[in-house]
C-alpha positions, 0 to 999 in steps of 0.5 A: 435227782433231776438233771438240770434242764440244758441252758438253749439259744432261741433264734429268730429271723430279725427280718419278721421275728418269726422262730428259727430254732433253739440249741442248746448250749455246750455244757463244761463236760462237753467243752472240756470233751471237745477240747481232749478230744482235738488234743488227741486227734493233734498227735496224728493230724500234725504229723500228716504229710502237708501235701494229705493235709491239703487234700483234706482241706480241697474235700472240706471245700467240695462238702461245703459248695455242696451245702451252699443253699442250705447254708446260705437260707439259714444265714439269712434266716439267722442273721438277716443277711441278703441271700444273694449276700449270704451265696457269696460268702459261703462262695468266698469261704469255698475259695478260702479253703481251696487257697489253704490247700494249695498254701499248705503244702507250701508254708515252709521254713527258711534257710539261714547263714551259718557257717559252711560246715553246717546247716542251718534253718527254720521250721513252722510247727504247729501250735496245738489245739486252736480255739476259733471264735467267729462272728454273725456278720459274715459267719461262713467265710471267717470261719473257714478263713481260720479254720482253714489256716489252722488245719492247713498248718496241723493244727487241730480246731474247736470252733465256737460260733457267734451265739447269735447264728448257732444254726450256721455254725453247727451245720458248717460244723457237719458239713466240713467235720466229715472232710477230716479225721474224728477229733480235728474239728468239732463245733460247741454253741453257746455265748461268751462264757463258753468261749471263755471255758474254752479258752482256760482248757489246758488243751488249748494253745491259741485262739483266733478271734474275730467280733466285737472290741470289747469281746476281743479285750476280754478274750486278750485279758483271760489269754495272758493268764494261761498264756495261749497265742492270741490272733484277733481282728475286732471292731473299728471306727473306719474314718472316711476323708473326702478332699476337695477336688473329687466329684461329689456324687461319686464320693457320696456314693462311696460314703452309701456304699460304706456305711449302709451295705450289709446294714453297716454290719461289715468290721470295715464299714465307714463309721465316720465321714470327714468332707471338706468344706469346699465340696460339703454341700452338694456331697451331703445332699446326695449322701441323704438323697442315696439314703432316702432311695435306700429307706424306700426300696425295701432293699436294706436288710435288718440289724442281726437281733433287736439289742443290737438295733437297741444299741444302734438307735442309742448311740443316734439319740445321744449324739442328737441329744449333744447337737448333731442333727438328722437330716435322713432317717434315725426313726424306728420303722413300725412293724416286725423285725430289727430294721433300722433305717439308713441314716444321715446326720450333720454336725457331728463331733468327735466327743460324740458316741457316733463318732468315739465308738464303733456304731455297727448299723446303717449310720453315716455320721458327717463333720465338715473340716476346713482342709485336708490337715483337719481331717486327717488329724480328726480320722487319726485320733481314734481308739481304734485301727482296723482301716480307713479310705481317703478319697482324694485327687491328690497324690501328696494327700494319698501318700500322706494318709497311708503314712500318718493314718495308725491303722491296718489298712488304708484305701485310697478312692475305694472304700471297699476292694484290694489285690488278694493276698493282702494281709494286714495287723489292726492296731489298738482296740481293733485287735492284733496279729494277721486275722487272714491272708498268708500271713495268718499261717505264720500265726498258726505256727510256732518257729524252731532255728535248726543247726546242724553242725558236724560231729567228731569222730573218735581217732581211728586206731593204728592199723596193726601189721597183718600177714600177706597171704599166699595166692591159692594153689591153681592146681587145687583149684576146682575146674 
């Protein structure tokens, strides 16, 4: 009889649509393969010295700078990214492992109050087998964000990419694999249902996942049937409050820069943008003056594939057809490739699927409010919790809005930016848990309380009464 032909990816360039190549999906014999593999190759890896461990993540760091314009071109050519975009995010993946290395070493327990005839503490453990499920929009730098922290705290890892960059994920695969012992970590390529399949391997403790809302809740869903550990930092509908009192031209700016960078394809992109009233005019002139620059510069890069520009153009024509107006863009551009054009609506109402739902492409949706009250309580009403940014010169309005806002992070007059080492947990639909940082270790880790106490010895018998004997004869003694 004739096996079955493999089911493959086919992946073009969303720049020109020209091919990139075909993989082919990991079957059920290979995903559970994976997995038993990982399972035993843990025994060992776990009880590796912290210290050993680092160091392998320190040589995984050097493999992949070695690999970094081969990885960064075929990022581009799968995903559209800009390679100048794609180098530093193969550059920031190199810095995460090296952060790992040096943390692993360090990740450590803590010393408890017990009483003092005893000691007491905790130890981190490591979980087991970790399912690490990435995304295509900044592919290299999640991956090994997670894939550090697992194998950082003696984990072991299979990473399954986004199918929408196979190529990047198996070449990253190739390039750390070697860093480690066999089994510790291997890649399988295929869509959700391979994620899935791994996730219902009895091997698998934990799965970190970073992507969509709606593959996060799927991945939280199947998790809470098997009981695994679930980390996810997943999509969101970051709020943009603009206050009156702040040069519009630069909040404008900061308004281009959150929306249309990367195409609008960032978890942290500005999805939606409340300006006062007091300052809206001139600030949504130039937002749509920085948008039409953009649309003529040739500088945006594509959408990732031609559904995902299908969805974006959607969630624009539906909101028009329920009143918002285009005042820049929202037209598909003629000719090869998955672009879609920087755009700028006006009118714009919470109701609205641009203003309800993540959008995830180079769209800036405004609403005029009447004062900071309105706007916080519109940017507050969301599905969603990744983050926001505010844009104020006011110090009371800054504070209330890290206070009030129910999401991960907030930003005030920065829509991008932060101290390294910031870890923060999503709320609601943008997922749970410390997707990143120092924190992320503990994720990996499970927590044991130890209490040594002192034993109880038996009673010592009574010394029996035993006989002196007499000192030896110095004449007997040898000379």
């Amino acid at each position: 009889m004739t096996e079955p032909a493999p089911e493959t990816l086919t992946i073009t360039d969303p720049r020109d649509g020209r091919p990139v190549g075909v993989v082919e999906v990991a079957t059920n014999e290979q995903i559970a393969l994976a997995a038993a593999a990982a399972k035993r190759a843990f025994a060992g890896w776990s009880r590796t010295a912290p210290a050993e461990r680092g160091l392998a993540l320190r040589r995984a760091a050097g493999l992949l700078a070695e690999g970094r314009e081969q990885v960064a071109e075929l990022n581009t050519r799968e995903t559209g990214k800009p390679l100048a975009e794609a180098l530093g995010g193969v550059d920031a993946a190199v810095d995460t492992l090296l952060q790992y290395s040096e943390l692993a070493p360090v990740h450590r327990g803590r010393s408890l109050n017990g009483p003092r005839t005893a000691v007491d503490y905790t130890v981190a453990e490591p979980r087991g087998v970790i399912a690490v499920v990435t995304p295509w929009n900044d592919p290299v730098a999640v991956a090994c964000g997670l894939i550090g922290a697992a194998l950082a705290t003696g984990n072991t890892v299979v990473h399954k990419p986004s199918e929408r960059c196979p190529h990047v994920g198996l070449l990253l695969g190739e390039l750390l694999a070697p860093a480690f012992p066999d089994g510790v970590l291997a890649t399988i390529s295929g869509e959700g249902g391979v994620g899935a399949r791994l996730l219902a391997q009895p091997e698998t403790a934990a799965v970190a996942h970073v992507g969509s809302s709606e593959a996060g809740a799927r991945i939280a869903r199947a998790a809470a049937l098997t009981g695994i550990h679930v980390i996810r930092e997943n999509g969101g509908n970051d709020a943009l409050i603009v206050d009156e009192g702040v040069d519009p031209e630069w909040a404008a700016g900061q308004a281009a820069l959150g929306a249309f960078a990367n195409a609008g394809q960032i978890c942290t992109s500005v999805e939606r943008i409340f300006v006062h009233a007091g300052i809206s005019g001139a600030f949504i002139q130039s937002l749509v003056d920085q948008a039409r620059e953009l649309n003529g510069s040739g500088r945006l890069a594509p959408l990732v594939d031609e559904r995902m520009r299908a969805a974006v153009a959607e969630q624009v024509e539906e909101s028009v057809a329920e009143g918002a107006r285009i005042l820049e863009g929202g037209v598909l551009p003629e000719g090869p490739g998955s672009f879609y054009p920087a755009t700028v609506l006006v009118d714009c109402e919470p109701f609205m699927p641009l203003m309800s739902r993540e959008t995830f492409g180079p769209v800036a949706p405004v609403r005029v409010v009447r004062s900071f009250d309105e706007a916080l309580r519109l940017a507050a009403d969301d599905d969603y919790g990744l983050a926001a940014t505010v844009l104020t010169a006011s110090m009371e309005h800054a504070h209330r809005a890290t206070a009030e806002l129910p999401v991960g992070t907030v930003k005030v007059n920065a829509v991008f930016g932060g101290a390294p080492g910031g870890s923060a947990e999503p709320r609601a639909g943008s997922g749970s848990g410390f997707g990143y940082g120092p924190e992320l270790l503990d994720e990996m880790t499970l927590v044991k309380v130890v209490h040594l106490g002192l034993p109880v010895l038996p009673a010592m018998p009574e010394l029996a009464s035993v006989p002196v004997l007499p000192a030896p004869d110095d004449a007997g003694a040898p000379a």
